[in-house]
N, C-alpha and C positions, 0 to 999 in steps of 0.2 A: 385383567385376565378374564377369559372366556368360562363363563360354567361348565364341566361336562353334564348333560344331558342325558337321566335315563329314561329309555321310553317304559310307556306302562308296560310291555310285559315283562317289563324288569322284574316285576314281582311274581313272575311264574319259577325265578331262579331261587336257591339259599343257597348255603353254603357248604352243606352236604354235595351240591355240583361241583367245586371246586375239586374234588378229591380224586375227580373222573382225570383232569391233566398229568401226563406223564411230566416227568423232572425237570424235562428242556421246555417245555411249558410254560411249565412254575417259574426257572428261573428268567423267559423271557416277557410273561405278562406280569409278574411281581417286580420286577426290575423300576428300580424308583423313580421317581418324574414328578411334576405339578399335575398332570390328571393322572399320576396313579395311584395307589392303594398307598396309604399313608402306615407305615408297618409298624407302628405304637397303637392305632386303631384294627390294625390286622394281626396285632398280640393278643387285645384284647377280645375281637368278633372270636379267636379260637380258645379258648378260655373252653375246662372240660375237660374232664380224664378219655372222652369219646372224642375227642379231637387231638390225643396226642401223636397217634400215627403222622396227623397230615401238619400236626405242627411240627414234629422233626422235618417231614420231609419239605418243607416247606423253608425252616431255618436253613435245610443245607443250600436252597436255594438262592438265597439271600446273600448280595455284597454284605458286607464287611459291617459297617458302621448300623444300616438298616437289619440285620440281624441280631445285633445287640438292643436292638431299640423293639425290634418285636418280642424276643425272646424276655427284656425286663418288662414290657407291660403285660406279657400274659401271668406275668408271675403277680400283677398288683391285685390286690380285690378289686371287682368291679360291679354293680349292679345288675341285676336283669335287664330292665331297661337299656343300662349304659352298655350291654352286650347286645341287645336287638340292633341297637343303633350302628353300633362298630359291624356287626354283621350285614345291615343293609347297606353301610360304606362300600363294604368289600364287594358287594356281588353289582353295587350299583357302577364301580369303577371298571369295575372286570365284565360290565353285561356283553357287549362285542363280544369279546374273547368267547365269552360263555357259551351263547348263540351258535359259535364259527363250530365251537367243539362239538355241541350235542344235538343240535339239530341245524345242519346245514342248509336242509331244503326249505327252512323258516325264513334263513337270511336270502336263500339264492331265490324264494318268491318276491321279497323285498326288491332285491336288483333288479330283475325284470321287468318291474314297472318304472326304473329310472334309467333313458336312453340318455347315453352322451351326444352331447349334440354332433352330427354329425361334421358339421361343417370344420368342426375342430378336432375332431378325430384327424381327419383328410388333412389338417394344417401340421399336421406331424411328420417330416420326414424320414419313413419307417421304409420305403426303397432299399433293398437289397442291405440294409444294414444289419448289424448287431445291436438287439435292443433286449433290454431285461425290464421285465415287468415286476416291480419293486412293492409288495402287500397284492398279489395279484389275487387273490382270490381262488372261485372258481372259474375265473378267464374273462370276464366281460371286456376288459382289453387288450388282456394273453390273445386271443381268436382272432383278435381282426388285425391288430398285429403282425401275426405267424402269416396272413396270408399275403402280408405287402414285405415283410423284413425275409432277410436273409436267414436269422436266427434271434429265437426268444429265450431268454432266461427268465425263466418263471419262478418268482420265490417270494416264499410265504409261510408264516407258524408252524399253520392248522394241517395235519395231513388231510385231513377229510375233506378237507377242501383241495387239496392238491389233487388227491384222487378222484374227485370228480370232473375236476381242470383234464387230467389225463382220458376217463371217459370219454367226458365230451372231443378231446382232440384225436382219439378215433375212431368215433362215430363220424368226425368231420374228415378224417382220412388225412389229419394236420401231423407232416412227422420233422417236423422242424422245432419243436420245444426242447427245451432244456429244463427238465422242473428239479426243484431243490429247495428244500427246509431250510429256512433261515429268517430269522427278525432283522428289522431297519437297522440296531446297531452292530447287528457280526454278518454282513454280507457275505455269505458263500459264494465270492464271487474274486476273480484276481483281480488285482489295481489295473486300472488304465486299459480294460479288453472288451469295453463294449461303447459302440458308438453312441446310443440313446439310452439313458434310464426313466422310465414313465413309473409315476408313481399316483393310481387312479382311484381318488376318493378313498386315501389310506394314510400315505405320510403326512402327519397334521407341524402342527406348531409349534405342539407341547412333548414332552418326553410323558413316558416312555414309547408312546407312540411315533413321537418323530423328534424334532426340536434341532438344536446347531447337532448334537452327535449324530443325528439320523442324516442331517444332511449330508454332513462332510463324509458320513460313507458313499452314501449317491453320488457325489462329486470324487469319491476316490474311485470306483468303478470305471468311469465315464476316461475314455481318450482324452488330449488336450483337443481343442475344437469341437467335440460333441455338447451333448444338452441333458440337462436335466429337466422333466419336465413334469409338473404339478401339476394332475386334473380335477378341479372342483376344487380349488385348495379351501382350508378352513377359515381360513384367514389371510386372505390376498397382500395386508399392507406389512405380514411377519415376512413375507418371501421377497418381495418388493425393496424390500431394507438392507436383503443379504442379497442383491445385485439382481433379481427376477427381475423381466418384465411380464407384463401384464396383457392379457388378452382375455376379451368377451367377445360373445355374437349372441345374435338375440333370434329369438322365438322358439319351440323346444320348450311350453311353458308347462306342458301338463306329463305328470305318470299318468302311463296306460297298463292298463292289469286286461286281463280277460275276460272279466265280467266282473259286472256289479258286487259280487256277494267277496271276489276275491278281493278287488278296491277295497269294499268296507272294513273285513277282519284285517289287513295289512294297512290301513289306519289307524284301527283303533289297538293295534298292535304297537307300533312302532310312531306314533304321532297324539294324536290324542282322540278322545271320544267323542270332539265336537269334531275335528276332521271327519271320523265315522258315519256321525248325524248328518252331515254334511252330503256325504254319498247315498246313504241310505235313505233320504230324505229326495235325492233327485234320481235314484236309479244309476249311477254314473258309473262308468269302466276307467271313465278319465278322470282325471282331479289334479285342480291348478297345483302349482308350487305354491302360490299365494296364500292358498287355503291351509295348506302346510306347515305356514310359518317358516320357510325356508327358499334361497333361492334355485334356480333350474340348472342344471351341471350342464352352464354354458359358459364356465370360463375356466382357464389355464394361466400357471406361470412355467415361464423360461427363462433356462439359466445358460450360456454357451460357457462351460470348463476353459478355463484358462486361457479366455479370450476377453476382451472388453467389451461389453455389447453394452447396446444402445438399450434404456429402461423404460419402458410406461408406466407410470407410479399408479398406483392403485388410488382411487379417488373417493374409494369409502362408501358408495353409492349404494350398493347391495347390501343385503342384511348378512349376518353370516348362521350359514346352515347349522343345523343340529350337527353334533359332533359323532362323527363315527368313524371306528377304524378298520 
């Protein structure tokens, strides 16, 4: 199984941020998985007469089984220590989430500097269809999208980032969106009513971020003969196994930011300090994926619903990116 990965400024978060998420929040980024918040160590990180507010609210939000398991470990003794640690669990599991909520224009400089490759954008057929853009963000797919499809369903957690999705699509005079709240496993969305569902450097491999429940929603959305389609996926040979095929194209190798100083701080933000030195050492606006440790968001998997397609097996050849949702 893959690490989750948190970048340094994970440590600009605690735990006092969690308390900023409204209920459907809680109950959507707390919602149990192999990268999420393991809720015996999220009894514990709330441990404290100053954390009872968010540890109710927090129980209510909670299945069943994982609130009996948080609720008896905040009741056990536990060290200081063994609470720094449960608490850097928690916010290191939940840093995405964290980010999406309280400063969006952190994440949406991040994006900026990571183009999909074009060529694979264009190998989408988004022609006069209905496509829903699945963890969409603030639109870096919703946009380009809206101007080839018939109609977009935009859905995603974060308001804050929906509302800026909506901004920008009329600043861009874009009135063909559909946007609505909703996480990978309760799609506000009917069965069978949209041709395409793209889901772009968002649905991973693992729950709660994505996994077999997240898919089988994308695939209940999706008409019989449409696609489901993973851009950047996390792990190409998890989608590959459940009937994807596999597509890359090459070159697309470097982020572009705006300048030098903007490269640096979203390095050493979100990658590491020798990425940073890296830039700040040559002046660069550009910087490899290589330099990254990560590969360049030049590949896709495809699934055609209810049809049997032909597979390209993933051949393991790429490294696999840092994980984020």
């Amino acid at each position: 199984m893959l690490a989750v990965m948190a970048p340094p400024r994970a440590r600009e978060f605690v735990l006092d941020h969690l308390a900023a998420f409204d209920d459907e929040a809680l109950r959507t980024f707390l919602a149990p998985g192999d990268w999420g918040v393991d809720p015996r160590r999220l009894g514990i990180a709330l441990h404290g007469a100053e954390n009872d507010d968010l540890a109710m609210r927090v129980a209510d939000a909670l299945p069943a089984p994982a609130n009996v398991q948080m609720v008896a470990s905040r009741g056990k003794t536990a060290t200081e220590a063994t609470v720094d640690r449960a608490r850097r669990h928690v916010v290191n599991r939940l840093f995405w989430a964290l980010l999406y909520w309280h400063d969006p224009t952190g994440y949406e400089e991040l994006v900026a500097g990571e183009h999909i490759h074009s060529e694979l954008l264009e190998s989408i057929p988004l022609g006069g269809r209905v496509v829903a853009d699945l963890g969409c963000g603030a639109g870096r797919f919703t946009l380009f999208a809206a101007r080839h499809a018939r109609r977009v369903i935009a859905v995603d957690a974060v308001p804050a980032l929906l509302d800026r999705l909506a901004e920008r699509a009329r600043a861009e005079r874009i009135d063909n969106l559909d946007i609505r709240r909703g996480g990978f496993c309760n799609l506000p969305i009917d069965d069978a009513s949209v041709d395409i569902a793209v889901a772009c450097s968002s649905l991973t491999s693992h729950a709660p971020w994505g996994g077999d429940a997240a898919l089988d929603e994308a695939r209940r959305v999706v008409r019989p003969g449409g696609e489901v389609v993973v851009i950047w996926p996390d792990d190409p040979s998890w989608f590959t196994a459940r009937g994807f095929s596999y597509v890359t194209v090459t070159g697309n190798e470097e982020m572009h930011f705006a300048d030098a100083k903007t490269a640096e701080r979203v390095c050493r933000s979100f990658y590491s300090d020798a990425a940073g030195d890296w830039v700040r050492d040559r002046g660069a606006a550009s910087v490899p994926f290589a330099v990254l440790g990560v590969r360049p968001p030049n590949d896709a998997c495809f699934l055609r619903v209810g049809v049997e397609a032909t597979q390209r097996p993933y051949d393991g050849s790429h490294p696999h990116p840092g994980v984020r949702i």
